[in-house]
C-alpha positions as CSV (number, residue, x, y, z in Angstrom):
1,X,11.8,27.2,-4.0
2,X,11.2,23.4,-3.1
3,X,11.7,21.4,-6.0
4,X,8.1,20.0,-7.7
5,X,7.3,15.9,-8.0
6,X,8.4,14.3,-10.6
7,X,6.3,10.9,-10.4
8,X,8.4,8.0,-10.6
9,X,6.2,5.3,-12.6
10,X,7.7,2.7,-14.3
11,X,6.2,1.3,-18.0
12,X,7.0,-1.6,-19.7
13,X,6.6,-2.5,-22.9
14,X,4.7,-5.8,-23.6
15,X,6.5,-6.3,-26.6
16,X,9.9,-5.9,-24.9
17,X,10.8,-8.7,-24.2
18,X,14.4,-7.9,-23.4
19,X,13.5,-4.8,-21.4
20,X,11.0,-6.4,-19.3
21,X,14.0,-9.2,-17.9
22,X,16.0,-6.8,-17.2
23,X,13.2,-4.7,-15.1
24,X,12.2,-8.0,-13.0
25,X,15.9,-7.8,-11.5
26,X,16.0,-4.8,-10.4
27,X,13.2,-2.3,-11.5
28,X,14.8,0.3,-9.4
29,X,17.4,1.1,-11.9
30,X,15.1,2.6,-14.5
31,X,13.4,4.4,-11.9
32,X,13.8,8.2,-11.6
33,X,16.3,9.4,-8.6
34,X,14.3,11.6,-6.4
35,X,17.5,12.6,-3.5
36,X,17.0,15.9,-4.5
37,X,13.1,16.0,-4.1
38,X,13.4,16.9,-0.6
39,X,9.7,17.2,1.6
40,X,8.2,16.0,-1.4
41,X,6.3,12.7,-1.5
42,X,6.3,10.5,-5.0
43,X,3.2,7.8,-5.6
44,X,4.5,4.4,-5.1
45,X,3.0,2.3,-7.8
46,X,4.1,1.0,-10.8
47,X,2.1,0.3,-14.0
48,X,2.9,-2.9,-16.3
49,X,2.4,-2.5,-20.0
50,X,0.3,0.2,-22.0
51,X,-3.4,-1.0,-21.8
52,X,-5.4,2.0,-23.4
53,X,-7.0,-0.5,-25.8
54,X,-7.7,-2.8,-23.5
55,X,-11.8,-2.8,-23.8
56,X,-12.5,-5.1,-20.5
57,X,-10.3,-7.3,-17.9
58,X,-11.0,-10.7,-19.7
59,X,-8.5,-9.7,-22.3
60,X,-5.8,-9.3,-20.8
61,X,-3.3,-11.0,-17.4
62,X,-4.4,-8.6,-14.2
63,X,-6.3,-9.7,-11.0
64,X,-9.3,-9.0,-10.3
65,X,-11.1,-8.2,-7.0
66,X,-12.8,-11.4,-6.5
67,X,-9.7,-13.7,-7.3
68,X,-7.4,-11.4,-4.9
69,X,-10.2,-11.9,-2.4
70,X,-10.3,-16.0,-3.0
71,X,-6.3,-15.9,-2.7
72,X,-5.7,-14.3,0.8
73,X,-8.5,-15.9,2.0
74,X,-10.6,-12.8,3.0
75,X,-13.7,-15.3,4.5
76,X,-12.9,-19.3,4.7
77,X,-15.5,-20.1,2.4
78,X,-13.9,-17.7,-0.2
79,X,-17.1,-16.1,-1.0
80,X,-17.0,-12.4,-1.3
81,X,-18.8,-10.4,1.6
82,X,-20.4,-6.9,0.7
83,X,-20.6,-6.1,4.3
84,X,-17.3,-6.1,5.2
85,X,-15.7,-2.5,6.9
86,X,-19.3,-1.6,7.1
87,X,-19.3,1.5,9.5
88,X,-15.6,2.1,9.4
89,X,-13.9,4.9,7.9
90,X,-11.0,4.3,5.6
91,X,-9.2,7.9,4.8
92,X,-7.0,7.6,1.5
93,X,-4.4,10.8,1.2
94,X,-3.3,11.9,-2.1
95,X,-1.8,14.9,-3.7
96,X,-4.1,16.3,-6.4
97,X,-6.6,13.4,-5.9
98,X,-8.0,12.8,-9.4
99,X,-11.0,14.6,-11.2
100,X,-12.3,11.3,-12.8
101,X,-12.6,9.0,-9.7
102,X,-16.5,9.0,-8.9
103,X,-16.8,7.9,-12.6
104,X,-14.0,5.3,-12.9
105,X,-14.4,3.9,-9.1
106,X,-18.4,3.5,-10.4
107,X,-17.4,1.9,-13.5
108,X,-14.9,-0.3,-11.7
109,X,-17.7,-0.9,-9.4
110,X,-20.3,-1.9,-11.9
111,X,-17.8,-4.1,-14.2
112,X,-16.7,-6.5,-11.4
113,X,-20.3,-6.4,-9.7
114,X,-19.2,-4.9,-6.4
115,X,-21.1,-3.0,-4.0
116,X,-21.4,0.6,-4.9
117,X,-18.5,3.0,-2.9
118,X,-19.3,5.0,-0.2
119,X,-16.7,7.7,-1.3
120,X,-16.5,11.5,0.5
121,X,-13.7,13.5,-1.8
122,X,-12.1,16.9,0.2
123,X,-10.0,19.8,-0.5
124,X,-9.9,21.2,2.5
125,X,-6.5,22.9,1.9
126,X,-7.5,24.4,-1.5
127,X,-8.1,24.3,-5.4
128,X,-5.5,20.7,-6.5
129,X,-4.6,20.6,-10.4
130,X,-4.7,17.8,-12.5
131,X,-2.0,15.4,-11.9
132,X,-2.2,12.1,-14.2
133,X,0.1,9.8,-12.5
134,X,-1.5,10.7,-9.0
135,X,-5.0,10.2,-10.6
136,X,-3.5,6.9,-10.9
137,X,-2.4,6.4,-7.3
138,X,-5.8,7.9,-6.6
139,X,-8.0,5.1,-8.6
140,X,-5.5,2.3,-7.3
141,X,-6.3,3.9,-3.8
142,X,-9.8,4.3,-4.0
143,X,-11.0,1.1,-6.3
144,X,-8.9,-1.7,-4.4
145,X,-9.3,-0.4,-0.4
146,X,-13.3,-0.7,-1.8
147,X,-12.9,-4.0,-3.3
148,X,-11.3,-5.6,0.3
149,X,-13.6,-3.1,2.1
150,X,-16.4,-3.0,0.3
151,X,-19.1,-1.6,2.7
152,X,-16.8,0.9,4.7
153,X,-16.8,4.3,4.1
154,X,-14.2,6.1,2.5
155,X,-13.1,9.6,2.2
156,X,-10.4,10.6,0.3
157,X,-8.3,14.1,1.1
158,X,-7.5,15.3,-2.0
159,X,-4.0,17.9,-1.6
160,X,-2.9,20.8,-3.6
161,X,0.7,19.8,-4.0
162,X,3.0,16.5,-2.9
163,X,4.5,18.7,-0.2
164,X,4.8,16.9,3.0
165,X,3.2,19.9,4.7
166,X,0.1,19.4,2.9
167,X,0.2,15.6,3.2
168,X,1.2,14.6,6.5
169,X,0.8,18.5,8.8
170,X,-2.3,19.0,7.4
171,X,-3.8,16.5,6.0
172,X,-2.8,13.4,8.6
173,X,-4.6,16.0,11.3
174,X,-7.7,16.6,9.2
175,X,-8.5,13.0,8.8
176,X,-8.0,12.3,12.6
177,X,-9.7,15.1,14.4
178,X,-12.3,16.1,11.0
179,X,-13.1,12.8,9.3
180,X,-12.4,10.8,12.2
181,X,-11.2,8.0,10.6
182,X,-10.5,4.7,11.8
183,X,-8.0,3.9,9.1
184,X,-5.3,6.4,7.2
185,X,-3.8,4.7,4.2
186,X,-0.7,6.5,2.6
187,X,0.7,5.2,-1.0
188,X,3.4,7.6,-1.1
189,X,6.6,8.7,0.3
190,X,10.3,9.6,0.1
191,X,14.0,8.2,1.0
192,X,14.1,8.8,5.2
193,X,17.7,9.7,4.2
194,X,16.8,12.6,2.2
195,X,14.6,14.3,5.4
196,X,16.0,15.8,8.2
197,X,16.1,15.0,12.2
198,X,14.0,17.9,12.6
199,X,11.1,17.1,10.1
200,X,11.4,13.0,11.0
201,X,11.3,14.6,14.5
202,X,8.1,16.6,13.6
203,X,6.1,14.4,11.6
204,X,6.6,11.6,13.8
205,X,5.2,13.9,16.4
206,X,2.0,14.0,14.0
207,X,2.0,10.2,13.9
208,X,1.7,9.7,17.4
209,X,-0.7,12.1,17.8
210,X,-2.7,10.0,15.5
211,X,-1.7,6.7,16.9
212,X,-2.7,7.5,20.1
213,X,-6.3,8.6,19.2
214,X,-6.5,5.3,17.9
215,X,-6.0,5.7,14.3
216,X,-4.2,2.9,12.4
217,X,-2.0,4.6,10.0
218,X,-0.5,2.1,7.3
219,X,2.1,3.4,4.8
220,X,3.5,1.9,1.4
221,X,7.3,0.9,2.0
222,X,8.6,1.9,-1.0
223,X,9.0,0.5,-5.4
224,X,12.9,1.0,-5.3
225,X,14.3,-1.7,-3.1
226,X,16.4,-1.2,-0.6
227,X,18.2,2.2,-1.6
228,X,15.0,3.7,-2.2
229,X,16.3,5.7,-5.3
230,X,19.6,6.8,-3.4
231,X,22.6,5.2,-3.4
232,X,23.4,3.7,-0.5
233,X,20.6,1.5,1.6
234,X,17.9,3.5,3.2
235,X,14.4,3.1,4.1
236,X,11.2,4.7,3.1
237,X,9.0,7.4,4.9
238,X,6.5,7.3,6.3
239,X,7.0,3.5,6.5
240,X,9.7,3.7,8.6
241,X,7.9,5.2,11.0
242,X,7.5,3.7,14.2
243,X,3.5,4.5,14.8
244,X,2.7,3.6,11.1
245,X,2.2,0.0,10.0
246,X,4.7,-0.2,6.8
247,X,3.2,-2.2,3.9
248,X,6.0,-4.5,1.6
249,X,5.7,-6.0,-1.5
250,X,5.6,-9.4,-3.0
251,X,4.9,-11.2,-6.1
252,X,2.2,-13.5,-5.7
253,X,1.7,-16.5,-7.8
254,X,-2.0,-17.8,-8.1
255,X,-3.4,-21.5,-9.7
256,X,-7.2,-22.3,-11.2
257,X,-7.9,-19.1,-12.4
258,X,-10.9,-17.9,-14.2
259,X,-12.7,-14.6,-14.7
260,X,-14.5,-15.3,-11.0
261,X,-12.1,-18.1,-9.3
262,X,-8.1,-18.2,-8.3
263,X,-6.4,-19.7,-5.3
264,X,-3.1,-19.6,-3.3
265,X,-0.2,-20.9,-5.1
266,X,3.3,-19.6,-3.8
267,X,4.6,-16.3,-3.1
268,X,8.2,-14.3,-3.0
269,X,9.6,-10.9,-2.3
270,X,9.5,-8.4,-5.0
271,X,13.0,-7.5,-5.9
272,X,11.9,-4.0,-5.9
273,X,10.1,-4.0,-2.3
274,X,11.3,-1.2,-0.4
275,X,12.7,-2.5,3.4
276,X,15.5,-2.0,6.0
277,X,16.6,-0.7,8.8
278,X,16.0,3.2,9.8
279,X,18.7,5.2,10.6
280,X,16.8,7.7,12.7
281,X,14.0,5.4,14.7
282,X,15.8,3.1,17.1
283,X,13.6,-0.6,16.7
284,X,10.3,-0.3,18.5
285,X,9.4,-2.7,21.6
286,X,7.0,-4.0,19.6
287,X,9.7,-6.1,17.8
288,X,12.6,-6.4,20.1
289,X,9.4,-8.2,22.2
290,X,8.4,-10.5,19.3
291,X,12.6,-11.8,19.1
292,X,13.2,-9.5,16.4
293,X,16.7,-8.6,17.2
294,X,17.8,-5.2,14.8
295,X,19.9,-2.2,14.9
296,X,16.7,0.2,14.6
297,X,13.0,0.1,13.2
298,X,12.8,-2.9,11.4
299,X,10.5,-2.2,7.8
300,X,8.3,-3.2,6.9
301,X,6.0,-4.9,9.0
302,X,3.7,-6.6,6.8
303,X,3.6,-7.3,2.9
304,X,0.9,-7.6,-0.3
305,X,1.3,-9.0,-3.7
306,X,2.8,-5.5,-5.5
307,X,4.7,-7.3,-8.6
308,X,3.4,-5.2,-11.8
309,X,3.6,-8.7,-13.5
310,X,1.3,-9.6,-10.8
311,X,-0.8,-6.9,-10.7
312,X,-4.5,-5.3,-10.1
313,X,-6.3,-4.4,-12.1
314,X,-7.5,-0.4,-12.3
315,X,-10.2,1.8,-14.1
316,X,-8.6,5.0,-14.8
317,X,-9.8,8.0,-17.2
318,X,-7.6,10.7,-16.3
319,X,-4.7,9.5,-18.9
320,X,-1.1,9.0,-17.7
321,X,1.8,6.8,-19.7
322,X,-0.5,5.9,-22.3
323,X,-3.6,4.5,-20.3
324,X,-7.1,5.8,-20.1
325,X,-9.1,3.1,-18.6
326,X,-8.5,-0.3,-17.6
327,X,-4.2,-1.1,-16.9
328,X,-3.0,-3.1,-14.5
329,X,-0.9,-1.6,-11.9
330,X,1.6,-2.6,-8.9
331,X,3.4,-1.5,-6.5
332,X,3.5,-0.8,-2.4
333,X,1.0,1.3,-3.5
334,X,-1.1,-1.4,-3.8
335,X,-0.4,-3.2,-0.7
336,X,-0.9,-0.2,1.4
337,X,-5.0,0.4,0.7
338,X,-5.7,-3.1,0.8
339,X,-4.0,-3.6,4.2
340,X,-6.0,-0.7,5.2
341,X,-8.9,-2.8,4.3
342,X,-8.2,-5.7,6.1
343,X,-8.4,-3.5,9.3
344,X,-11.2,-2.1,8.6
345,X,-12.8,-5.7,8.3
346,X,-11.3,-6.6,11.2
347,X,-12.9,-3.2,13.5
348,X,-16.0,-4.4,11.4
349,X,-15.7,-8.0,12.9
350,X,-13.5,-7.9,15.8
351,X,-14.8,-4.1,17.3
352,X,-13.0,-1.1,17.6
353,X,-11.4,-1.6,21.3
354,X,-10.1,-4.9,19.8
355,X,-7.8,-3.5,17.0
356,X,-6.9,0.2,16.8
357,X,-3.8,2.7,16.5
358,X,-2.9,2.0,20.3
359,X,-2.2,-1.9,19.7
360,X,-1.8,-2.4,16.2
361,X,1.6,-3.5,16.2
362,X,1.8,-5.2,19.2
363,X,-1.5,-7.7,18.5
364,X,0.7,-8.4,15.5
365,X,4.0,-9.0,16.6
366,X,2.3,-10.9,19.5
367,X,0.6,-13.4,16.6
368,X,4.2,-13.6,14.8
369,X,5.6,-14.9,18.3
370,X,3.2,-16.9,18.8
371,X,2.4,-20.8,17.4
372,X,-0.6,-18.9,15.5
373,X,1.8,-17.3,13.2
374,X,1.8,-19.5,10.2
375,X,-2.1,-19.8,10.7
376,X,-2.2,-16.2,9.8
377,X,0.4,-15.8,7.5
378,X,2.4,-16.6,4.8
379,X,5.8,-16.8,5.7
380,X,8.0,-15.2,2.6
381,X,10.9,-16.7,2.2
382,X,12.5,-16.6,-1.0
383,X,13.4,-13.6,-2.9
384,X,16.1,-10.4,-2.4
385,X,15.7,-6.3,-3.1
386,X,19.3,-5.3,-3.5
387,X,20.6,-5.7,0.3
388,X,18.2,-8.0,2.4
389,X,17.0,-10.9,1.8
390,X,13.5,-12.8,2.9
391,X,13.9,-15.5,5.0
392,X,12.4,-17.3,7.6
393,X,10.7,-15.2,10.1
394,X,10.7,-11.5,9.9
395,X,13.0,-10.0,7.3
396,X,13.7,-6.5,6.1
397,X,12.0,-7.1,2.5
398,X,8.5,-8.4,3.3
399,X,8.3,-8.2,7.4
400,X,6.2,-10.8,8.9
401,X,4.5,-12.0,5.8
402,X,1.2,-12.0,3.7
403,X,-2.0,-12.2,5.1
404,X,-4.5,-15.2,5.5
405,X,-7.2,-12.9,6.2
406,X,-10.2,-14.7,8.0
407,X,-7.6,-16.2,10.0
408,X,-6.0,-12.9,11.1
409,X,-9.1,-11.8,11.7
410,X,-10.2,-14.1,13.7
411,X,-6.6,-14.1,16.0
412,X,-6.6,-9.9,16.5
């Protein structure tokens, strides 16, 4: 009998002072070791503090929608567009879903004034069971790939367990050839180390499959730096996978903010961003092209703020670790919808034939190499997640950088 989750979520204290420095140098070691969790996938966020009497955002240090928006520069006037993703499909996978989110994604919804969600929930696979730190994953999932998306659709494929057989055999095919989605976004994974040649062999199979119907699959790198809960260096899956766009973290600093206004200040790697070097996937052309010279699959490819002390803000009724309703939250799994987002915009803007599965990564690695790069991105450059770290260029912690949205846009 497989072994069942054990979701590894991380709490700290506000009062704990002493625990929460420790934590920001390496939040991996307080983490739960998963090696023997084989084929099973764990939720990759993290939740800062216990914020169940926390009666609305204003009282408490999270970001909001509207301030993450102004930050990355989603449109170059900063102002917030409810049309963008409009007609694009966003699916969001997670195990056991969450049997509160039409009511917390509404009241999210309603509290920061966005545009109402166009959310589809399935269980095509079954009757799922209440899970409360994958209701979590689900809100985080759902609320923030709205609030960078806000007009495209979303349908979320709710699983009866965190098997990978439910969430990458069966539910990766559903949401290409059923939903037809444009965009899969995956918050969740496991050490690449802990999976076999022979299910890395098959689910990549499942990937490409994907890819090459021009799905852009985007995947959370991992909360546990670069050993990924094991203890030697190893990356995450399905990061690491060559057809999926892996999703890093960062902790991003922001300056003049207000309940409605924030901008830009500085950014660094997260010291508990997962990234490395695969053992299994040999590196993709895609970045041997760009001058990315590697021993295998570089990860990841991209990064998002994912810092708990940096976090978003979530809506959340299903209680888990001492929340039920607004916390703020971190994580890959953060970074992971939200770059999901920013392709759908992009399809929304730029058209489907201009950005899809089948060119993803090289219209991105082509922008790194190119004198367009920093126009596009922030370069990370400071910061360290047990064995790499950032640097200039591409590095194994946060990939190619943070976005600058309307100008990555406009360059895809």
């Amino acid at each position: 009998m497989s072994s069942k989750l054990i979701p590894k979520i991380l709490t700290i204290g506000l009062a704990t002072i002493m625990l929460l420095s420790f934590v920001l140098v390496m939040d991996s070691s307080v983490t739960t070791d998963i090696k023997s969790l084989n084929n099973q996938a764990f939720p990759l966020f993290e939740i800062l503090g216990k914020t169940s009497k926390v009666n609305n955002p204003s009282s408490y240090p999270a970001y909001t929608p509207i301030q993450i928006w102004k930050a990355y520069n989603y449109t170059s006037s900063g102002i917030y567009s409810a049309s963008y993703g409009k007609g694009e499909t966003i699916a969001i996978i997670d195990a056991y879903g969450s049997p509160t989110i039409s009511s917390d994604v509404n009241y999210f919804d309603n509290y920061f004034g966005l545009p109402s969600v166009n959310l589809t929930i399935v269980t095509p696979f079954g009757k799922v069971s209440k899970n409360g730190g994958w209701a979590m994953e689900t809100s985080l999932d759902v609320e923030w790939s709205h609030a960078m998306a806000p007009a495209a659709n979303i349908v979320l494929i709710e699983t009866p367990s965190a098997s990978n057989t439910y969430l990458i055999n069966d539910a990766v095919n559903y949401a290409v050839n059923v939903t037809h989605a444009n965009i899969i976004s995956m918050s969740w994974g496991e050490a690449e180390s802990s999976l076999s040649s022979s299910d890395l062999s098959t689910y990549d199979s499942i990937f490409s499959y994907a890819e090459h119907h021009g799905v852009i699959l985007v995947a959370a790198s991992g909360d546990n730096g670069a050993n990924d809960s094991t203890t030697s260096p190893t990356v995450d899956f399905p990061s690491a996978d060559p057809n999926v766009v892996g999703a890093g973290g960062t902790t991003l600093n922001m300056k003049d903010l207000s309940s409605t206004t924030g901008s830009y200040s500085s950014e660094y790697a997260w010291n508990s961003s997962g990234g490395g070097i695969s053992a299994y996937f040999p590196e993709p052309s895609y970045q041997a092209s760009a001058g990315i010279s590697i021993s295998g699959r570089g990860v990841p490819d991209v990064s998002y703020d994912a810092n708990p002390n940096t976090g978003f803000w979530i809506y959340d009724t299903t209680p888990y670790q001492g929340i039920n309703g607004w916390g703020e939250v971190g994580g890959t799994s953060a970074a992971a919808p939200q770059w999901a987002a920013i392709f759908a915009d992009s399809q929304y803007i730029d058209g489907y034939n201009s950005i899809n599965g089948q060119n993803v990564h090289n219209l991105i690695y082509s922008i790194y190499s190119s004198s367009n790069y920093l126009l596009a991105f922030h370069d990370i450059t400071i910061g360290y997640n047990g064995y790499y770290y950032a640097g200039t260029g591409y590095d194994e912690v946060t990939g190619i950088g943070s976005p600058i949205v309307y100008e990555l846009i406009s360059l895809l």
